[in-house]
Residue frames relative to the residue before (quaternion, step in Angstrom):
aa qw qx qy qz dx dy dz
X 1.0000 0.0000 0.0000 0.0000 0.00 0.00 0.00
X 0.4693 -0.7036 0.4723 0.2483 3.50 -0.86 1.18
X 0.3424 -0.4947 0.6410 0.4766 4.45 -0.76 0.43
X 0.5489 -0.3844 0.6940 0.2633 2.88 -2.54 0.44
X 0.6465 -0.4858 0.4377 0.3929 3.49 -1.69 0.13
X 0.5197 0.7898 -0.3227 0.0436 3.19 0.73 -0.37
X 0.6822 -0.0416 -0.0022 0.7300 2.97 2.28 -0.60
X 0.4808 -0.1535 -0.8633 0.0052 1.18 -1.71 1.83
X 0.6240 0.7098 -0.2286 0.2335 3.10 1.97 -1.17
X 0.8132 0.2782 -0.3087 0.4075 3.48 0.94 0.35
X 0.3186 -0.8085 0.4860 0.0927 3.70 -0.28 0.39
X 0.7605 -0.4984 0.4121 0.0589 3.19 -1.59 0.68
X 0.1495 0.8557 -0.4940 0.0361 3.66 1.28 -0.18
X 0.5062 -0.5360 0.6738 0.0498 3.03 -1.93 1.23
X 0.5027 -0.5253 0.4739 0.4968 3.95 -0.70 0.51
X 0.2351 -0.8267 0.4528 0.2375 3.57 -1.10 0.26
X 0.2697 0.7358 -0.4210 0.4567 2.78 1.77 1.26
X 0.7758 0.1299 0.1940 0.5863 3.08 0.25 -2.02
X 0.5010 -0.6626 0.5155 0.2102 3.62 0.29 0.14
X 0.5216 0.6799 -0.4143 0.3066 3.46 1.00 0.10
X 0.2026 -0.8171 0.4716 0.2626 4.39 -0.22 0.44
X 0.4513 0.7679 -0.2935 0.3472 3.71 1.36 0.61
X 0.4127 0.7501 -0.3879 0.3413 3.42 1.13 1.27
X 0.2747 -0.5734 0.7186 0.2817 3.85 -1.25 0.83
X 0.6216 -0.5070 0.5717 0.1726 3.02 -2.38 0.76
X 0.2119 -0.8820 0.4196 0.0334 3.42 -0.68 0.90
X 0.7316 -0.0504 0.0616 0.6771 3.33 1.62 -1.15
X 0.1072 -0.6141 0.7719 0.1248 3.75 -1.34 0.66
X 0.5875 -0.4512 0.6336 0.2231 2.35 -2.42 -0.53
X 0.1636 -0.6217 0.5687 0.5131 3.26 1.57 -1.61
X 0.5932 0.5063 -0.5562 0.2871 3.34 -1.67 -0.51
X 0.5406 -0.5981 0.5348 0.2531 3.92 0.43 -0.61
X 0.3341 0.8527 -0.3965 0.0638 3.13 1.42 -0.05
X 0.3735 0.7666 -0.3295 0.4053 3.78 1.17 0.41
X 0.7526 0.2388 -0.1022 0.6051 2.88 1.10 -1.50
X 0.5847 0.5714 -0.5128 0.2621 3.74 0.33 0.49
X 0.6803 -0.5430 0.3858 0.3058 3.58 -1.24 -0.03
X 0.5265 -0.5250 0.3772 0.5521 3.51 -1.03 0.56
X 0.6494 0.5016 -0.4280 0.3788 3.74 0.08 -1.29
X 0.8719 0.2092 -0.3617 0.2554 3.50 0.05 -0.69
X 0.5355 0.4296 -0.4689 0.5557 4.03 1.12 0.34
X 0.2650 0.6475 -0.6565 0.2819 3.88 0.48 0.63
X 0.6409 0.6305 -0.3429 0.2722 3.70 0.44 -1.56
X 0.7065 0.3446 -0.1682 0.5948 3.27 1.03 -1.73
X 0.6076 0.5473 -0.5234 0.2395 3.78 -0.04 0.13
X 0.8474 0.1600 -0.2559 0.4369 3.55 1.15 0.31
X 0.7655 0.4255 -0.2548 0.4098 3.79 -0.13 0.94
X 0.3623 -0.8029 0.4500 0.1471 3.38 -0.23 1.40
X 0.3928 0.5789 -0.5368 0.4716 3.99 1.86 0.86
X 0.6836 0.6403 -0.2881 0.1995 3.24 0.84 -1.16
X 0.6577 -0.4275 0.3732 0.4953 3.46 -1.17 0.31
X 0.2054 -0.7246 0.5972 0.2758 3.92 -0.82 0.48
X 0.1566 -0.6613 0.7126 -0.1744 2.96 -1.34 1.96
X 0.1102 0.8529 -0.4956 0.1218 3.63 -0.32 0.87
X 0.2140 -0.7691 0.4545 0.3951 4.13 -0.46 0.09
X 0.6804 -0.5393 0.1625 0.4688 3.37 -1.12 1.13
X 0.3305 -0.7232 0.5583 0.2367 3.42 -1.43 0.36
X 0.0980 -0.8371 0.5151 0.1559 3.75 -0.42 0.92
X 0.3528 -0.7192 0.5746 0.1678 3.94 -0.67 0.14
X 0.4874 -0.7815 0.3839 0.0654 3.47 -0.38 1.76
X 0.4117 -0.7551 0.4751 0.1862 3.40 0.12 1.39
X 0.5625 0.4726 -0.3459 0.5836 4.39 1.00 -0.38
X 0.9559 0.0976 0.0319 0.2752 3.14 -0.34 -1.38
X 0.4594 -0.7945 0.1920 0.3477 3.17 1.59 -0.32
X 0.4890 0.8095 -0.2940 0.1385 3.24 1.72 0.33
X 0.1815 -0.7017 0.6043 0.3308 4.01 -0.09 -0.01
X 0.3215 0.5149 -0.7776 0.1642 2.37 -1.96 1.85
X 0.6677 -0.4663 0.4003 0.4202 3.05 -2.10 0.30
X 0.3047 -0.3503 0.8213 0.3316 3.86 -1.99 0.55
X 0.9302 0.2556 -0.2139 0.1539 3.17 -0.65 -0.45
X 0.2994 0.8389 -0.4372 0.1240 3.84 0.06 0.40
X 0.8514 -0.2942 0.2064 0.3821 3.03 -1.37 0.05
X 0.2169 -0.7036 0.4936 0.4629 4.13 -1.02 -0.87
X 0.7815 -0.4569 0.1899 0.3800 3.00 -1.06 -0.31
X 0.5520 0.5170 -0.3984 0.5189 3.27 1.87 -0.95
X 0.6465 0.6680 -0.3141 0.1925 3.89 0.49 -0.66
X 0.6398 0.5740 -0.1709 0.4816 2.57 2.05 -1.57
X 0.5880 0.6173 -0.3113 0.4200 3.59 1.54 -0.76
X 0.6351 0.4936 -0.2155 0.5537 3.18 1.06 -1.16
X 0.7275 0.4355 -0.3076 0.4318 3.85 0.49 -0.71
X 0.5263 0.4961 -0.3770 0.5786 4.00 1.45 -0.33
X 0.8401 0.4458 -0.2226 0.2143 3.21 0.24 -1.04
X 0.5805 0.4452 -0.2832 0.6201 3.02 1.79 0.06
X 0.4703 0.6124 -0.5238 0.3597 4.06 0.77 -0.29
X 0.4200 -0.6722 0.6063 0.0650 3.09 -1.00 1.43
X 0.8273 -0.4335 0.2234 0.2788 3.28 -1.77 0.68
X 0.5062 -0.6704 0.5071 0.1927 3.37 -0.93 0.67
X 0.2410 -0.8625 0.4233 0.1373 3.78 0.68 1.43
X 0.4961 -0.7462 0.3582 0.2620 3.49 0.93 1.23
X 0.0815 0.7952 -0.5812 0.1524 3.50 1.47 1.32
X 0.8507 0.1448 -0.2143 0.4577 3.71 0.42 -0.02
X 0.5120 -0.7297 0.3182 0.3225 3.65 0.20 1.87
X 0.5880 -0.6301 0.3743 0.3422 3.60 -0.98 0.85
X 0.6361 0.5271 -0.3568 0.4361 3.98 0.75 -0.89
X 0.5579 0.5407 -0.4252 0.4642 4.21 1.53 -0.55
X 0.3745 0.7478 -0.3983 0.3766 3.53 1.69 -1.21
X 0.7695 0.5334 -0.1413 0.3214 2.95 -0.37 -2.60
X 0.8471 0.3442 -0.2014 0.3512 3.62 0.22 -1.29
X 0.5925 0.5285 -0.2911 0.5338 3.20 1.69 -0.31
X 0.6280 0.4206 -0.3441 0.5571 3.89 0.99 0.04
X 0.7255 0.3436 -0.2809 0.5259 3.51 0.76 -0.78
X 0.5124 0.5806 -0.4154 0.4773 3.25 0.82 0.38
X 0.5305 0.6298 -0.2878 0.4889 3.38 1.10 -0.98
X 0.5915 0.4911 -0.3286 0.5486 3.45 0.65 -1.69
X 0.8111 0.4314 -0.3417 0.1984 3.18 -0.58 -1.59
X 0.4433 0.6779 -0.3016 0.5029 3.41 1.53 -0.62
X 0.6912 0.3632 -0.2596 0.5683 3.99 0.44 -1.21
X 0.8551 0.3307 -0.2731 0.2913 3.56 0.23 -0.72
X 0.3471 0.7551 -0.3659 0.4188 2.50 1.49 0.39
X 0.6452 0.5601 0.1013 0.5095 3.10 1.40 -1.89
X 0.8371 0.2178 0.0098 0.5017 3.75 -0.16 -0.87
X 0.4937 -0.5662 0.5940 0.2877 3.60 -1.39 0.45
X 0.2785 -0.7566 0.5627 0.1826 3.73 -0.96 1.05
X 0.3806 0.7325 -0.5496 0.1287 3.80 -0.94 0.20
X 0.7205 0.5445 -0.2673 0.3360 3.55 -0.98 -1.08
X 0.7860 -0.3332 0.2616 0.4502 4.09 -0.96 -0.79
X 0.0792 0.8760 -0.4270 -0.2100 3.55 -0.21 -0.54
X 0.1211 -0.8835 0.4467 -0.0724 3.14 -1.21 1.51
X 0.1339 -0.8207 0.5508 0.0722 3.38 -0.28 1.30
X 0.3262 -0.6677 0.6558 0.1331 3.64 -1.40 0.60
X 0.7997 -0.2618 -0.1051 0.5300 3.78 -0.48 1.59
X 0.2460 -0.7793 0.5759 -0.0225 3.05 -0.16 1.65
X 0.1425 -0.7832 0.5185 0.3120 3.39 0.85 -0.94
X 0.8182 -0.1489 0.0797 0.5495 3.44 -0.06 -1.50
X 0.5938 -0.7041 0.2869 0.2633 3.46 0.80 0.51
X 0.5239 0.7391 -0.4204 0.0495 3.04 0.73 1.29
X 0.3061 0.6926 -0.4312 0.4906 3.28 1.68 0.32
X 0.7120 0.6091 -0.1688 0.3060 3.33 0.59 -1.05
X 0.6814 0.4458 -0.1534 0.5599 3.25 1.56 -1.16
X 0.5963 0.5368 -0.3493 0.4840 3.29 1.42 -0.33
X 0.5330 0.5876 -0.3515 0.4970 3.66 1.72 -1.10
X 0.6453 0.6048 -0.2520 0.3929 3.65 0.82 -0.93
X 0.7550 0.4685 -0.2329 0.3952 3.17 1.03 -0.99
X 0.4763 0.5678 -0.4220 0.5221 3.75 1.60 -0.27
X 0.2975 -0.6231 0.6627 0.2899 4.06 0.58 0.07
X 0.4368 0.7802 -0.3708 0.2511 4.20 0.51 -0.10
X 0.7787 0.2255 -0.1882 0.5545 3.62 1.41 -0.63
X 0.4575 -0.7039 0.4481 0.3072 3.38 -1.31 -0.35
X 0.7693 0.0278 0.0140 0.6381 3.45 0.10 -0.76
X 0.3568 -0.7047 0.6056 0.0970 2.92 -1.39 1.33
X 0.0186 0.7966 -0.5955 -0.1021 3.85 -1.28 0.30
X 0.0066 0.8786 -0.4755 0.0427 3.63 -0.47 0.99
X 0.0056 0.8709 -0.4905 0.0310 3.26 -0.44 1.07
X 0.1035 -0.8427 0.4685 -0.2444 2.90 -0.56 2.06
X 0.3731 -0.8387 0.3714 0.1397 3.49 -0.01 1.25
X 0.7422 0.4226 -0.1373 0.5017 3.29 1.86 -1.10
X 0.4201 -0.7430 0.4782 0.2066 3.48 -0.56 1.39
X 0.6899 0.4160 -0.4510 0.3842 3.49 0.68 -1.04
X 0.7193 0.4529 -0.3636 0.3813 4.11 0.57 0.32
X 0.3488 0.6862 -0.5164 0.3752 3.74 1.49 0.26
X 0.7677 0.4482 -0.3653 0.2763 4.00 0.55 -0.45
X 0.6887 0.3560 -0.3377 0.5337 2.99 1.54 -0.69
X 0.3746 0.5972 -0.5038 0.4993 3.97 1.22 0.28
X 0.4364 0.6565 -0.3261 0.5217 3.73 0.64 -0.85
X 0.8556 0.2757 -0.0605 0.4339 3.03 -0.77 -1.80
X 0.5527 0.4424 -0.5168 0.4815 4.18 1.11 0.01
X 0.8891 0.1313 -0.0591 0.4344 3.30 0.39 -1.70
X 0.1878 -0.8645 0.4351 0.1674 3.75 0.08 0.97
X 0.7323 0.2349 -0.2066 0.6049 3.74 -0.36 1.00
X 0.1535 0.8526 -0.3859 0.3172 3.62 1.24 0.61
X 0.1264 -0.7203 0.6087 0.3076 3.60 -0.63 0.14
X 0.0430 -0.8232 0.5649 -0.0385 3.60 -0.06 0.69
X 0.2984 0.5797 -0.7124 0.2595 4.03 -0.68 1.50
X 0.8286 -0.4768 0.2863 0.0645 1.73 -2.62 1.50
X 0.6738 0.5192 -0.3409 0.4002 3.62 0.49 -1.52
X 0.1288 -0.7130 0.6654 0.1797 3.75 -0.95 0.15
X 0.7640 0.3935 -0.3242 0.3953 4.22 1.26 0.67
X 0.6805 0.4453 -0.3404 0.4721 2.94 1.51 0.45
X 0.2984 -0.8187 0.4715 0.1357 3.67 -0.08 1.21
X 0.5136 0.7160 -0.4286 0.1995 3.47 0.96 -1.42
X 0.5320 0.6196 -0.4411 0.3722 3.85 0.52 -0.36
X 0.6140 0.6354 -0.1358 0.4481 3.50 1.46 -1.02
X 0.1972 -0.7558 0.5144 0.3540 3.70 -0.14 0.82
X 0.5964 -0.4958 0.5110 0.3705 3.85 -1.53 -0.18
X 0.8501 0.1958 -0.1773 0.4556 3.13 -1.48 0.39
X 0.5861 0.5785 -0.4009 0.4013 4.35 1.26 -0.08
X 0.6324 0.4072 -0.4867 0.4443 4.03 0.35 0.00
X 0.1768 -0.7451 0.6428 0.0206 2.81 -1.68 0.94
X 0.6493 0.0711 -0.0800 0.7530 3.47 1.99 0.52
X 0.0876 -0.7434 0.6625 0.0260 3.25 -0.99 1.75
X 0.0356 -0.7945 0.5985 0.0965 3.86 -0.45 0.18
X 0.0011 0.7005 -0.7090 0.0819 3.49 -1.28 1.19
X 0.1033 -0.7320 0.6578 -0.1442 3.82 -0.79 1.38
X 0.8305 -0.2799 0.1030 0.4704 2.89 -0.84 2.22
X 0.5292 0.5315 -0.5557 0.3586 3.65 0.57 0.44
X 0.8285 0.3359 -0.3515 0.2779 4.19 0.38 -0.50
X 0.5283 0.4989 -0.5595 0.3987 3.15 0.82 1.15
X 0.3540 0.5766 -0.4051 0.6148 3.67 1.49 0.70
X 0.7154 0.3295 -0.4588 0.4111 3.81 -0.18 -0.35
X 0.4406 -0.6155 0.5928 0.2750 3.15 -1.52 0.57
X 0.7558 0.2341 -0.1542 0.5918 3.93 0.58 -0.73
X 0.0879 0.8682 -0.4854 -0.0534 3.76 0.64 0.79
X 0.3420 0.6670 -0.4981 0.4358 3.95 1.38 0.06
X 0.7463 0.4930 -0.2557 0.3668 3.53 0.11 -1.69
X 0.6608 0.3447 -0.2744 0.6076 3.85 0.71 -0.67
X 0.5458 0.4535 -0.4991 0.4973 4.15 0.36 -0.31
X 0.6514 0.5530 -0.3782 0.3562 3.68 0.55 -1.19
X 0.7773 0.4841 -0.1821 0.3583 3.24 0.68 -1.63
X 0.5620 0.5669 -0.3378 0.4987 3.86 1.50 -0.85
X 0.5339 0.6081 -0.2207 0.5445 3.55 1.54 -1.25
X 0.7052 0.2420 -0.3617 0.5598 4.17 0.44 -0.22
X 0.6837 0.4380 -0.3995 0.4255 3.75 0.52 -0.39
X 0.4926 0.6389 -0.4958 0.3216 3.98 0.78 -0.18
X 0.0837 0.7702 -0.4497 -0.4444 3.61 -0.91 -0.57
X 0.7850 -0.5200 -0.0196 0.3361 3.10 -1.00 0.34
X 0.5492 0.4096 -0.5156 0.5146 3.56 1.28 1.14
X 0.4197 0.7679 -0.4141 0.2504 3.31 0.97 0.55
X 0.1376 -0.8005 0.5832 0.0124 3.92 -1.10 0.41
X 0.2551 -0.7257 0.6389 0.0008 3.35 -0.93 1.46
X 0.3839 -0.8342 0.3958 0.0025 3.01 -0.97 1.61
X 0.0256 0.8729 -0.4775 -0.0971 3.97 0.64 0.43
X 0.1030 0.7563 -0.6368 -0.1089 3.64 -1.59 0.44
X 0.0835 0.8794 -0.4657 0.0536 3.08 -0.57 1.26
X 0.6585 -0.3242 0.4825 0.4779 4.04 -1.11 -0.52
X 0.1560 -0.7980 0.5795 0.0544 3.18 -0.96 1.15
X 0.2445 -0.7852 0.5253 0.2184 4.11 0.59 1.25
X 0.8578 0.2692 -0.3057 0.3135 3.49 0.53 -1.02
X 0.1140 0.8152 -0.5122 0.2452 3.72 1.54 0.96
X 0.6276 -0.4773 0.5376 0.2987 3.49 -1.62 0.27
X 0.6942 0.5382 -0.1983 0.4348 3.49 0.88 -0.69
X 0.5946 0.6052 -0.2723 0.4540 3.22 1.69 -0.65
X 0.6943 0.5114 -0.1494 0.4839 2.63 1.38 -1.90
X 0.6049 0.5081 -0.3655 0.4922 4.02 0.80 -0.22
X 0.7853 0.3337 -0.2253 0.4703 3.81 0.39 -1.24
X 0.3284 -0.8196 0.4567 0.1090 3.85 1.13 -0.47
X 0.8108 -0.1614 0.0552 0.5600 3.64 -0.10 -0.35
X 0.5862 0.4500 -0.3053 0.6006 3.65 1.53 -0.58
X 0.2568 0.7417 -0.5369 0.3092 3.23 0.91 0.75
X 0.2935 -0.7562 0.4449 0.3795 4.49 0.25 0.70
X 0.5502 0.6114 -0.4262 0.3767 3.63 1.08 -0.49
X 0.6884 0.4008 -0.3486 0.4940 3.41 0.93 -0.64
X 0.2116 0.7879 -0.5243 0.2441 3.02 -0.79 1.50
X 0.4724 -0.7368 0.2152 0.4332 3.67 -1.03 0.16
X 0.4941 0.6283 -0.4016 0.4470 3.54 1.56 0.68
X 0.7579 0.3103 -0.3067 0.4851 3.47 1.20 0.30
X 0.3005 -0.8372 0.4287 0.1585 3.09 -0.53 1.94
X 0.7574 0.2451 -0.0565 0.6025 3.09 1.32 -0.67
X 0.1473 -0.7906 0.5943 -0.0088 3.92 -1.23 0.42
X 0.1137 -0.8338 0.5395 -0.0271 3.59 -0.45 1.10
X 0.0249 -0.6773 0.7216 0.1409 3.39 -1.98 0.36
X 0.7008 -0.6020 0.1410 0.3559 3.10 -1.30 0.41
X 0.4564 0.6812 -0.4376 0.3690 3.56 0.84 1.09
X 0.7176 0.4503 -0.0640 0.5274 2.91 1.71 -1.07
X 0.6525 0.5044 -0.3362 0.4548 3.39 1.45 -0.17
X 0.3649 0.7701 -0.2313 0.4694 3.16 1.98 -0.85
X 0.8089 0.3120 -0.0700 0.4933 3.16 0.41 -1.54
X 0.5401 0.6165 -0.3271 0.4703 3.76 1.18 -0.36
X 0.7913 0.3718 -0.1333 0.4667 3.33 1.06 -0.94
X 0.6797 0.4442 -0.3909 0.4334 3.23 1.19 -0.11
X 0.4168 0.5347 -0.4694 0.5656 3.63 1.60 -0.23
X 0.7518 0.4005 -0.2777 0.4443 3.90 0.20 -0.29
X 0.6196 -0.6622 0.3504 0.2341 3.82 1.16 0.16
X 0.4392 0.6066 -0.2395 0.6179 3.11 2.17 0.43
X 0.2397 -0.8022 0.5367 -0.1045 3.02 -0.76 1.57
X 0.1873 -0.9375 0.2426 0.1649 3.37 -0.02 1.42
X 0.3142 -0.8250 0.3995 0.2471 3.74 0.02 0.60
X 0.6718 -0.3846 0.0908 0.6265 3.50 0.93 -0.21
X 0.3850 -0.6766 0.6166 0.1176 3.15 -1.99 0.50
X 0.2423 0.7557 -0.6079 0.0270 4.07 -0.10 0.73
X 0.7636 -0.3234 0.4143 0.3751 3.11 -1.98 -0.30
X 0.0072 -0.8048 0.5772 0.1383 3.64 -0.76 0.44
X 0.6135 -0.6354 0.4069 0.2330 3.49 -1.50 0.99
X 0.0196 -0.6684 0.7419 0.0492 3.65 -1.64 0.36
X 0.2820 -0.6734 0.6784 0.0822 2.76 -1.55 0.76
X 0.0594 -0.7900 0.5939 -0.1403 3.56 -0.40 1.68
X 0.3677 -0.7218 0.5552 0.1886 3.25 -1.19 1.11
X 0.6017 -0.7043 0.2766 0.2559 3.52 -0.58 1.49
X 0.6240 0.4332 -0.2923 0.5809 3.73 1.12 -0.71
X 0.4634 0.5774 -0.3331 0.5839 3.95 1.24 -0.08
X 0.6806 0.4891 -0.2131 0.5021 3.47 0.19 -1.55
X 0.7257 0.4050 -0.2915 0.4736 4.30 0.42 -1.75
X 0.6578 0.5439 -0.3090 0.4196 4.03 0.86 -1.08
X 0.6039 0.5457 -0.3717 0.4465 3.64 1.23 -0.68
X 0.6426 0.6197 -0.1050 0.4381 3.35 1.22 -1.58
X 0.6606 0.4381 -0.2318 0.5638 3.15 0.97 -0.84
X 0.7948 0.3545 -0.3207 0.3739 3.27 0.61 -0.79
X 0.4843 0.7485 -0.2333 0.3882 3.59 1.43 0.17
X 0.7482 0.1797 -0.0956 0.6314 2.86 1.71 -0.93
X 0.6529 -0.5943 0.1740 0.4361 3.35 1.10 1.56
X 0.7369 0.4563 -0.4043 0.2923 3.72 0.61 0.18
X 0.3549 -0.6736 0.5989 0.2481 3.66 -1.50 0.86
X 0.3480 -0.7026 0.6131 0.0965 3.35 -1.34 1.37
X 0.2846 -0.6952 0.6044 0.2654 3.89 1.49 -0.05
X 0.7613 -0.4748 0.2789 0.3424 3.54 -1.59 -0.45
X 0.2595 0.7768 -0.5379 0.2001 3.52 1.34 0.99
X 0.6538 -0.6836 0.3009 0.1210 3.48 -0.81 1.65
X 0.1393 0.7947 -0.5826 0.0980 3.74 -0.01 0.82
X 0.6993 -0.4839 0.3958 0.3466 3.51 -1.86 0.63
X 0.4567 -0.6360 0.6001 0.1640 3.55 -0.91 0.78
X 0.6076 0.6259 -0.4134 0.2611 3.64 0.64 -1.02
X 0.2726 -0.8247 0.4846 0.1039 3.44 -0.73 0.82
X 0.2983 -0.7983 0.5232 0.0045 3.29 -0.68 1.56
X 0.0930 -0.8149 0.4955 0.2860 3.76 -0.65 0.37
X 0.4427 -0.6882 0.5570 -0.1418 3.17 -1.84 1.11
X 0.0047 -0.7475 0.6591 0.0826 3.57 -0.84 0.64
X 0.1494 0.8180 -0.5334 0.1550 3.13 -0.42 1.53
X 0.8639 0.2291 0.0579 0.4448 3.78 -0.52 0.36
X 0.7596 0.2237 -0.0048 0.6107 3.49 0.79 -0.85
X 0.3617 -0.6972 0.6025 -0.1418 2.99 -1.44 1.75
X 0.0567 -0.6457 0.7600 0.0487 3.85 -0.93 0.72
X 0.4010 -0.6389 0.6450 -0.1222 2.69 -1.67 1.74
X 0.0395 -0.7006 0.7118 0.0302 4.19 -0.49 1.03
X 0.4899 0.7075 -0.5077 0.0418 3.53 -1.43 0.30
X 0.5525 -0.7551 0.3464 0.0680 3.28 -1.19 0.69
X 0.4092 -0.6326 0.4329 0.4950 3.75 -0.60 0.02
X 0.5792 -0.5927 0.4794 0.2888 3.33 -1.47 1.40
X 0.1254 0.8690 -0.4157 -0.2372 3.47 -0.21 0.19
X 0.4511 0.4692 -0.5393 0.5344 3.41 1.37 1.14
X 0.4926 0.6115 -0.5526 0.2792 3.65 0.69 0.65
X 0.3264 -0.6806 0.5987 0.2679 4.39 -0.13 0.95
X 0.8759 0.0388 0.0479 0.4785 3.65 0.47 -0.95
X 0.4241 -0.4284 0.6937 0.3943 3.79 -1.29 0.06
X 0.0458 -0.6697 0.7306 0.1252 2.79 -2.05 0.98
X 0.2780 -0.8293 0.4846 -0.0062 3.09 -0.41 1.71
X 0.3172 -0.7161 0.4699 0.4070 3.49 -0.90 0.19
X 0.6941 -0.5011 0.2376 0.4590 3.74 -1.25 0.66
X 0.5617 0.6526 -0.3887 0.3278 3.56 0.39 -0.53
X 0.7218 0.4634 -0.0567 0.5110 2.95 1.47 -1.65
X 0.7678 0.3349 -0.2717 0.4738 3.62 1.08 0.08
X 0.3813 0.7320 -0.4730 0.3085 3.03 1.82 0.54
């Protein structure tokens, strides 16, 4: 019989907000999924068809964030990216495009443009190519973990600095971005203070870090409940705009506003999700493709470096 993760491979976690270990369980999956094995919660670790298998989610009794006590490590999490198979282009690539440049258009909407600009998992560069296209910044920095997207990332931002690591900044001078962008990438970190801190010394001080994330306390959450797709086993943590607030200001980040943010979802996409939420298969019955846009679930995050902050207050874990 194979051990559960439970030792060594999974761990106890402190909120990674506040550092506090005082939290009630809020949402499962069932199944036990704690006590199973890496090999067998592989399936559910990629695709939003899949049965939803998630580890419990508990809600921080200090600060109020939802996340997992319990989760993967770090060597697992390496090993568990690096094997995640293609993205089966369940949501056509032009719905992609208009939903990222949308994003942008949001910030620039918002914020003064100049200085360097640095995005955290660009993937295929399209925010970026749109950043390019304002002639408005200077050096570009991208950090991208996945190789099989460095050519078309390339072909967005020519003359790019483009590396692998997505936790070491230091390559980045201080005080030179004038636009940091992160997409659906900081509810994935496991220590998400320590990288806010670092994006927070590279800003300068007209500068503005862009966030998109899952919105737990959304209408959409509150309708689909645990078949919520955000709950999943790649998000250790999940934020609204109380908790991101407060995330960023423990990191020296001063928030500037928090709103709904758009997607563009292709309706026969949009009825299969739905359908599959409320337990039924629609098999290959034919629906419009046209894509319709939507503010559903997901939140963009504007904010700056605090600059009456003397110090980050980190939680202990995080300043260990």
């Amino acid at each position: 019989m194979k051990p559960s993760l439970t030792l060594p491979a999974l761990r106890e976690r402190a909120c990674p907000s506040c550092g506090s270990r005082d939290a009630a369980p809020e949402v499962t999956s069932g199944g036990e999924v704690e006590r199973q094995t890496l090999d067998a919660l592989r399936p559910y670790w990629f695709g939003i068809d899949k049965e939803r298998r998630f580890f419990p989610y508990h809600r921080c009794l200090e600060c109020g964030l939802l996340y997992n006590r319990i989760f993967f490590d770090e060597a697992q999490l390496s090993e568990l990216y690096g094997a995640m198979p293609p993205n089966m282009d369940l949501v056509p690539d032009e719905a992609i495009v208009a939903t990222q440049r949308g994003y942008f258009a949001e910030a620039v909407a918002r914020v003064e443009l100049g200085g360097d600009y640095l995005e955290i998992g660009p993937d295929v560069g399209h925010i970026v190519q749109a950043a390019r296209e304002t002639r408005r910044f200077g050096r570009f920095w991208l950090f991208e973990p996945n190789r099989a997207v460095h050519g078309r990332l390339r072909a967005a931002a020519p003359g790019a600095t483009i590396l692998l690591g997505m936790d070491d900044l230091s390559p980045v001078p201080s005080g030179s971005v004038g636009l940091a962008v992160m997409v659906h990438v900081l509810d994935h970190l496991l220590d998400p203070i320590a990288l806010l801190a670092e994006i927070r010394r590279t800003l300068h001080p007209a500068g503005t870090l862009m966030i998109v994330t899952h919105d737990e306390s959304s209408l959409l959450r509150r309708l689909l409940g645990p078949r919520w797709p955000a709950f999943c086993l790649q998000h250790p943590e999940l934020y609204n705009p109380g908790t991101i607030r407060n995330l960023l200001a423990r990191a020296g980040l001063e928030t500037v506003t928090v709103m709904r943010s758009a997607n563009h979802f292709p309706v026969d996409f949009l009825a299969r999700q739905a359908a599959q939420a409320a337990g039924v298969r629609l098999g290959r019955l034919p629906l419009p493709k046209r894509a319709v846009k939507l503010r559903l679930g997901n939140m963009l995050t504007l904010a700056h470096a605090d600059q009456a902050a003397a110090a980050f207050r980190v939680p202990a874990e995080s300043a260990a």
